[in-house]
C-alpha positions as MATLAB code, in Angstrom:
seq = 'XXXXXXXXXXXXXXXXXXXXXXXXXXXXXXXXXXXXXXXXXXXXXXXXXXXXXXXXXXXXXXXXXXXXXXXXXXXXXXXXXXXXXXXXXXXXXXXXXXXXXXXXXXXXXXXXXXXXXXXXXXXXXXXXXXXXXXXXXXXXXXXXXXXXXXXXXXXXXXXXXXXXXXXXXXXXXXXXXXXXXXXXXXXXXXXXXXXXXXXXXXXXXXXXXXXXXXXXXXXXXXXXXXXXXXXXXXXXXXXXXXXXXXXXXXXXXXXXXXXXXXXXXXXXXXXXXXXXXXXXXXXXXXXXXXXXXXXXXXXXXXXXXXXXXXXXXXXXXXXXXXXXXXXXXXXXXXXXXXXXXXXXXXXXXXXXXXXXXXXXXXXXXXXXXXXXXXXXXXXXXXXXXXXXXXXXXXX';
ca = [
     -25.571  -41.241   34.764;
     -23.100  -38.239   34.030;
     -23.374  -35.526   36.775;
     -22.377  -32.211   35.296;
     -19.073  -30.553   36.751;
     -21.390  -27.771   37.797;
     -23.311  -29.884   40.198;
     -20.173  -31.833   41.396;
     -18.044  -28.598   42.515;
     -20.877  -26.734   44.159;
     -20.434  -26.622   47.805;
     -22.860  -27.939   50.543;
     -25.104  -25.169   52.579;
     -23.626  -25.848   55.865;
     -26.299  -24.211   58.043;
     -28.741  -26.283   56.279;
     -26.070  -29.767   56.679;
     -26.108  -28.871   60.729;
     -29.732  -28.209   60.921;
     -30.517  -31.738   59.227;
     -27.652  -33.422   62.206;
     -29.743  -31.290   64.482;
     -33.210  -33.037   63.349;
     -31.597  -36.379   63.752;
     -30.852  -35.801   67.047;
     -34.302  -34.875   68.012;
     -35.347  -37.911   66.021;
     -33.211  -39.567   69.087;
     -35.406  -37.618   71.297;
     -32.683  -34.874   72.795;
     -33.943  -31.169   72.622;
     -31.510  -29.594   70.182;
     -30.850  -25.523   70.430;
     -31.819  -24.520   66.960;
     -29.536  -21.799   66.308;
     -28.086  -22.159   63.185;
     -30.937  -21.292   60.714;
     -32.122  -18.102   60.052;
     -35.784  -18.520   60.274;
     -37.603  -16.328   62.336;
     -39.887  -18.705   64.937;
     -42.773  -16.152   64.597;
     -44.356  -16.934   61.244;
     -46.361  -15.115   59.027;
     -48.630  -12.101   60.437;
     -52.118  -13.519   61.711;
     -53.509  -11.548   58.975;
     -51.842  -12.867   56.008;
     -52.864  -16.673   56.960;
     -56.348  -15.597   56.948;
     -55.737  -14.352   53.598;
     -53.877  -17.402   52.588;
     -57.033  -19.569   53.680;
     -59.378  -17.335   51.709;
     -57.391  -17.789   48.959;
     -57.093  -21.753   49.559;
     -61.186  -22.210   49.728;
     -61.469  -24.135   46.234;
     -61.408  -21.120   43.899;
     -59.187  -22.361   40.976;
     -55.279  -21.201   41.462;
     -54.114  -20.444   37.720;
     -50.661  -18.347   37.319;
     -49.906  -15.164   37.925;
     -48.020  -13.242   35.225;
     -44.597  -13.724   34.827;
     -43.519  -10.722   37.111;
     -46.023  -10.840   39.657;
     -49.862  -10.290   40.633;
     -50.234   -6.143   39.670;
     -51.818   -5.619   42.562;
     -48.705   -7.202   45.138;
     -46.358   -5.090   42.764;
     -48.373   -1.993   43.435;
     -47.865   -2.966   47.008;
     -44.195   -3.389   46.886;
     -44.032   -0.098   45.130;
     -45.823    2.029   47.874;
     -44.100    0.018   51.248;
     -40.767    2.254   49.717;
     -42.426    4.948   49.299;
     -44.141    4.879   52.579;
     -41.497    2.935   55.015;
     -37.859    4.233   52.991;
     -38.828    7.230   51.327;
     -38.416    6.434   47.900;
     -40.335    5.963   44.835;
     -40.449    3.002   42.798;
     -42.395    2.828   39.318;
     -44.792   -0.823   40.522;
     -43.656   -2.074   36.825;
     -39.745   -2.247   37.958;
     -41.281   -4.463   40.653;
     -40.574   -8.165   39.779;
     -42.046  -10.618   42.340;
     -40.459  -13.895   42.345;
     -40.272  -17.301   44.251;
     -38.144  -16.571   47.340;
     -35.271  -13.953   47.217;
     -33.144  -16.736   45.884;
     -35.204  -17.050   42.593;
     -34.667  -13.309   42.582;
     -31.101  -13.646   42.681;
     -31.673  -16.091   40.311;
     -33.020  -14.130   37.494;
     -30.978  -10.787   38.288;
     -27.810  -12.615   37.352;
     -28.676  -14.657   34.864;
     -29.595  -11.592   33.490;
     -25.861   -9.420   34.235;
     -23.833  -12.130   34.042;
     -21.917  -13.526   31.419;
     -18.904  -16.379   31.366;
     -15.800  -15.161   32.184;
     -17.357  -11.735   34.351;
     -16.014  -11.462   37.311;
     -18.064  -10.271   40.592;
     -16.821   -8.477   43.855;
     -18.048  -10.187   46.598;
     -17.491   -9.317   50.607;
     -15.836  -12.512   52.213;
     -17.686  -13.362   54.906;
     -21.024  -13.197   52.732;
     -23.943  -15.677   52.406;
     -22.658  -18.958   50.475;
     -25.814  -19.051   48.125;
     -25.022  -16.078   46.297;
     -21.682  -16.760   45.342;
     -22.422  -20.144   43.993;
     -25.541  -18.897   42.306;
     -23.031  -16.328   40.449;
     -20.508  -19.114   39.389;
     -23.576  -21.269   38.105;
     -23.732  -18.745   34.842;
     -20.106  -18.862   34.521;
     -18.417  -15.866   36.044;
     -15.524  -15.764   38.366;
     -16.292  -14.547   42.234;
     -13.759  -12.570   44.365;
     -14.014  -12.534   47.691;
     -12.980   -9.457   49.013;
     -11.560  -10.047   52.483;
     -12.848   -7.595   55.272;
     -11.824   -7.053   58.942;
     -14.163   -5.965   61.947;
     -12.740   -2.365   60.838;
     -14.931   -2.640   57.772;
     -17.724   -3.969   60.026;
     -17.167   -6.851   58.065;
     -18.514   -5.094   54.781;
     -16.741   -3.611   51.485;
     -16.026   -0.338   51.290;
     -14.724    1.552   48.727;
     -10.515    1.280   49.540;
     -10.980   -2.284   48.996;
     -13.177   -2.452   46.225;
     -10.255   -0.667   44.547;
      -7.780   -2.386   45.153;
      -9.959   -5.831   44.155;
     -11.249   -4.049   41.004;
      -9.666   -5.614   37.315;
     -10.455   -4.840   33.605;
     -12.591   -8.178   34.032;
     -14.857   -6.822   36.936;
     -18.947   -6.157   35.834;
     -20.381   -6.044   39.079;
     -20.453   -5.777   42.694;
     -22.718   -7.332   44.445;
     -23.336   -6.306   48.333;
     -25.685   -7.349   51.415;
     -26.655   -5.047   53.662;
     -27.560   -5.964   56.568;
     -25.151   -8.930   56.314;
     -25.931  -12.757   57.094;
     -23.753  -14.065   58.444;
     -22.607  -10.883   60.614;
     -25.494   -8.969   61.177;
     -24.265   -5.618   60.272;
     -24.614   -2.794   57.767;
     -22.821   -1.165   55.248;
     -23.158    2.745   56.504;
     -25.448    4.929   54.110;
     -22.666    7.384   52.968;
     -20.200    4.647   52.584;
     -23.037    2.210   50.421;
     -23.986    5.651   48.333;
     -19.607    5.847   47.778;
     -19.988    1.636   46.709;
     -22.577    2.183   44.483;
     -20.944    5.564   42.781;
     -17.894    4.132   42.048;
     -19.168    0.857   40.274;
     -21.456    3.195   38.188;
     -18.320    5.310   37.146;
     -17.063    2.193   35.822;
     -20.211    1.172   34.157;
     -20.715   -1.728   36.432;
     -23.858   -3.057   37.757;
     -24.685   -2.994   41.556;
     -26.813   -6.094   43.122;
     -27.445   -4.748   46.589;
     -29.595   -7.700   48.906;
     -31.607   -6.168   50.991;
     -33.609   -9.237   52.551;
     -32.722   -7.894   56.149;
     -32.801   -4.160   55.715;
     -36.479   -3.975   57.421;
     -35.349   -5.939   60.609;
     -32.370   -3.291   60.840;
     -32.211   -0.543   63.303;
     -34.054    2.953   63.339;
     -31.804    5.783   62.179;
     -31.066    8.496   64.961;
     -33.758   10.402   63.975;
     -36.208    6.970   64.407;
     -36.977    6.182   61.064;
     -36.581    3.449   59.197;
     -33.421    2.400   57.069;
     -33.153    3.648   53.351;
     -32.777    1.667   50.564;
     -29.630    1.659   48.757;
     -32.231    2.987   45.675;
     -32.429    6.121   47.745;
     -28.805    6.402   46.619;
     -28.674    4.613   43.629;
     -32.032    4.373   41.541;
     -30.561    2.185   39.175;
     -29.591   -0.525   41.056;
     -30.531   -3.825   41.566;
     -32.565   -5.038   44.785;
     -33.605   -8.068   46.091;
     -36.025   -8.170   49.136;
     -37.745  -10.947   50.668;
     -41.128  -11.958   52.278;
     -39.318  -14.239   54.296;
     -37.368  -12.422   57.277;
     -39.114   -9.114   58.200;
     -42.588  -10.801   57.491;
     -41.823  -13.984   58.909;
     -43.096  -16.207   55.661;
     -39.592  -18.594   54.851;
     -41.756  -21.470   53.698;
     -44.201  -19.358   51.921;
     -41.259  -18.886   48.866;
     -41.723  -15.289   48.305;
     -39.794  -12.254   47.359;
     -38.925   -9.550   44.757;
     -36.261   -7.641   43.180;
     -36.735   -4.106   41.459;
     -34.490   -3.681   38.524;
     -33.726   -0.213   36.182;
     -36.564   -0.505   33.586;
     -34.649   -1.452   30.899;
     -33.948   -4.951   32.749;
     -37.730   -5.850   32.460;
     -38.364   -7.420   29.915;
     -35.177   -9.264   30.277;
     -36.697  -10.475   33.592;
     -39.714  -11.038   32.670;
     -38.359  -13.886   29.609;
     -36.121  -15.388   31.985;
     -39.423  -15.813   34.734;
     -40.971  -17.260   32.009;
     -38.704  -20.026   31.398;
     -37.321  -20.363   34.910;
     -39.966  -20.503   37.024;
     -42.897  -19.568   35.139;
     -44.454  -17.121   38.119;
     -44.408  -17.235   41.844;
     -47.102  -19.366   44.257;
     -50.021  -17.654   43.030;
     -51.889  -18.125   46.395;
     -48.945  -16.811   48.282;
     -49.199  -13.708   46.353;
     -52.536  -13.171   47.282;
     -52.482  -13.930   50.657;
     -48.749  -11.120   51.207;
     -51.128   -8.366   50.090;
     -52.307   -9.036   53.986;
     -48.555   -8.063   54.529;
     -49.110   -4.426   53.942;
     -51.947   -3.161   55.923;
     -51.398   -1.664   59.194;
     -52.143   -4.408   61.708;
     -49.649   -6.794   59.828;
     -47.238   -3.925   60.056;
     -47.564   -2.912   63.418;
     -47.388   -6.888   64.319;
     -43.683   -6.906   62.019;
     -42.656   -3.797   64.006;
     -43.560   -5.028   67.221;
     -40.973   -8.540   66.172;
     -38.480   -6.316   65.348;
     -38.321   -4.923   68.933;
     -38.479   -8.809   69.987;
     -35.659   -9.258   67.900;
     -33.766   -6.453   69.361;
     -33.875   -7.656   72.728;
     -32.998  -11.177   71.940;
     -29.999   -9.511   70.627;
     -29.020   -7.987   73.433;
     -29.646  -11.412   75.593;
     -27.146  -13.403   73.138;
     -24.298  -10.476   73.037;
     -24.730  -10.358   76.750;
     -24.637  -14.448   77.229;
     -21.832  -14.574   74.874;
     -19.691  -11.893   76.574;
     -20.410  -13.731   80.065;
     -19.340  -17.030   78.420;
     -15.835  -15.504   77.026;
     -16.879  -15.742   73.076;
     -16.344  -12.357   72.088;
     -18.105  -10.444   69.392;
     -16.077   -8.340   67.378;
     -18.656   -6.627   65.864;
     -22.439   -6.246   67.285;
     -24.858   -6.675   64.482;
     -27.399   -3.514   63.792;
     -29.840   -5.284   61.217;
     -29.984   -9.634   60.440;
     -30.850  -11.807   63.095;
     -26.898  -12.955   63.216;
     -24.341  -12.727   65.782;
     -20.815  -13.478   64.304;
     -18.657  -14.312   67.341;
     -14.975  -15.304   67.044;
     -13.600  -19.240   68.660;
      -9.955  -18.767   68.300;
      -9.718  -18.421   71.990;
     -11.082  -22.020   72.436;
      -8.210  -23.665   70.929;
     -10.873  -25.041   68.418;
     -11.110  -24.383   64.637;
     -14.877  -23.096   63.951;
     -16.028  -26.387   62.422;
     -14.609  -28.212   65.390;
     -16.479  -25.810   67.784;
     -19.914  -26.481   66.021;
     -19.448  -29.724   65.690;
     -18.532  -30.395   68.724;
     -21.229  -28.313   70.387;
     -24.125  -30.080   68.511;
     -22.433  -33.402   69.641;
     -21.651  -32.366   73.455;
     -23.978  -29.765   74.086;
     -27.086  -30.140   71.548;
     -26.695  -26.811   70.495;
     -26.831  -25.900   66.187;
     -24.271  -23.161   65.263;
     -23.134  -22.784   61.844;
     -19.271  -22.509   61.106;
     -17.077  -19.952   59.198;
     -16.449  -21.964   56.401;
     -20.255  -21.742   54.871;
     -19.040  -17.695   54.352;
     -15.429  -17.614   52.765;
     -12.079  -18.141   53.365;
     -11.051  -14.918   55.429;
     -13.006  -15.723   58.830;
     -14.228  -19.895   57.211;
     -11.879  -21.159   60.713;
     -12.284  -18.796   63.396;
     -15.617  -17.751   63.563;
     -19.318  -19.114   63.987;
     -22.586  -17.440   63.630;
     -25.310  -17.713   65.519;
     -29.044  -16.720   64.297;
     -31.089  -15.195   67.029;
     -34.695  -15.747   64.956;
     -34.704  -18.743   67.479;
     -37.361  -17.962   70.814;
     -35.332  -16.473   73.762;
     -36.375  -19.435   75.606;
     -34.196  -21.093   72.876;
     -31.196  -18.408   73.106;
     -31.100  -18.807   76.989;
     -31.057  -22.660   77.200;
     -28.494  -22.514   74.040;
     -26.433  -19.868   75.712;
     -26.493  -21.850   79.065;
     -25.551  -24.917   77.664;
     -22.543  -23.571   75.388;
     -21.629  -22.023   78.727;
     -20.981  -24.997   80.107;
     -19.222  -26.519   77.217;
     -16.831  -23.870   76.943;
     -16.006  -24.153   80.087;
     -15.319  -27.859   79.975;
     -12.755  -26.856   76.717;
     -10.675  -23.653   79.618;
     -10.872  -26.729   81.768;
      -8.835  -29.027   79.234;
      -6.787  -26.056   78.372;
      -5.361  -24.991   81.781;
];
């Protein structure tokens, strides 16, 4: 059997290659520290699994349209104007299977062979590959804790060529947790529109990120930019990662692009899963979403504490993902030896540098905080003590 070149270059998922060394250890029966994937330990909102076993009760499950159950796009359409203060026409609302299948369709729909896209390196793996699947040609733009670890618009210059169509951004950030400041994301998205570029701006962590000074929510970057690209998720603020749900909202005149490639891609989303996230949006599932957020933000501030007591410092604290990036080179270790290690020695699952680029791929590790903070303590505890063992070999 011939394996196309495509599948044989692609690169592994490393958080996902740790977590599966991490569920054969507890196949061995050794507790294992779970803190390399980002899946919030939660779940979905007690309301939406009543929903989801209303909708499970024997009633036939045909498809959805192609772009989504109306009534979950009308949803979609009012949490923005209700949560980020902006409005959003329901029929730029595409709902799709995961965030992934968003990102998916979105560049299968901008991209051509030979494009290339601007990319912040460190940046989630799955959306650089996904861009080099239809052909086009991914620079990583390196960034440094002055940046938070995001573009901005000096180095988008500098990166910019006559071959560049797009820019594609994540704010809040996985793997580092952090945000690209409004003004500075509004300056991002201006300058690739001057140039008649397209802006994909992920968004799958933007509910989970901090209140503004004034307390309210974070805007969307379509506050700033209506005609960009967005790509949201049911998965991280609601707590549904198996569930495979998300959504995108594109300029209009990408609609019916969208809607041919769902089509033929994927055909629609779970149509049960759709019904049961309308349960997503009514008060006592967001209260329950708000109330994890605060959950989150203290387990933040136990792993930034436990990691500055252990001597792993953390050049930048995160403001929105469930990520800490924290940097190794002090260890004497390369990041994939420090997570490998620490699974082996300590039972605790990190994720190293390389999954995110080339810039930070040996000194740094991230570490997701969705885990329970019974989880974060006895992970922080026991890396503790392995560092300490590594000083001891050192001095």
């Amino acid at each position: 059997m011939r394996i196309s070149q495509r599948a044989q270059s692609i690169a592994p998922f490393y958080a996902m290659e740790f977590g599966k060394q991490a569920a054969a250890l507890e196949t061995q029966g050794q507790h294992v520290a779970k803190l390399s994937l980002g899946e919030p330990d939660f779940g979905a909102p007690p309301a939406v699994l009543t929903a989801m076993r209303e909708a499970m009760d024997g009633r036939p499950l045909t498809y959805t349209a192609a772009l989504g159950l109306p009534a979950l796009r009308q949803a979609i359409a009012g949490f923005y104007a209700d949560r980020h203060r902006v409005e959003v026409d329901p029929a730029r609302v595409v709902v799709t299977a995961g965030a992934s299948a968003a990102l998916v369709l979105a560049t299968a729909a901008l991209v051509d062979p030979g494009d290339e896209v601007l990319i912040a390196d460190p940046s989630y793996p799955c959306n650089r590959q996904i861009v080099e699947s239809f052909g086009a040609r991914v620079t990583l733009v390196p960034t440094t804790a002055a940046s938070r670890y995001q573009l901005d618009t000096a180095a988008v210059r500098t990166s910019w060529t006559d071959r560049t169509r797009g820019l594609m951004i994540a704010t809040p950030s996985n793997p580092t947790g952090t945000s690209v400041p409004a003004a500075e994301l509004a300056a991002l998205c201006a300058l690739a529109r001057e140039r008649e570029a397209w802006r994909l701006v992920d968004e799958i962590y933007l509910d989970l990120s901090d209140p503004d000074a004034a307390g309210r929510p974070p805007r969307s970057a379509l506050s700033h930019d209506p005609d960009a690209v967005v790509v949201n998720s049911f998965s991280k603020y609601f707590g549904m990662t198996g569930w495979r749900l998300g959504w995108c909202v594109v300029p209009e005149a990408l609609v019916p692009a969208l809607e041919r490639l769902a089509q033929n891609y994927f055909l629609c989303a779970s149509a049960p899963a759709q019904q049961a996230a309308l349960a997503c949006f009514t008060p006592d599932s967001l209260a329950v979403c708000e109330a994890r957020r605060a959950e989150f933000a203290e387990r933040r501030a136990l792993v930034l504490a436990g990691l500055e007591r252990i001597g792993l410092p953390v050049p930048v604290p995160p403001d929105g993902a469930f990520y800490v990036y924290f940097d190794v080179s002090g260890t004497g270790l390369t990041s994939w030896e420090f997570c490998g290690r620490a699974l082996r020695e300590a039972h605790v699952a990190l994720t190293p540098g390389r999954d995110f680029g080339a810039a930070t791929a040996e000194t740094h590790v991230r570490l997701s905080y969705a885990a329970s903070a019974e989880d974060l303590r006895e992970g922080i505890a026991r890396l503790g003590t392995f560092v300490s063992t590594l000083d001891g070999a050192t001095r």
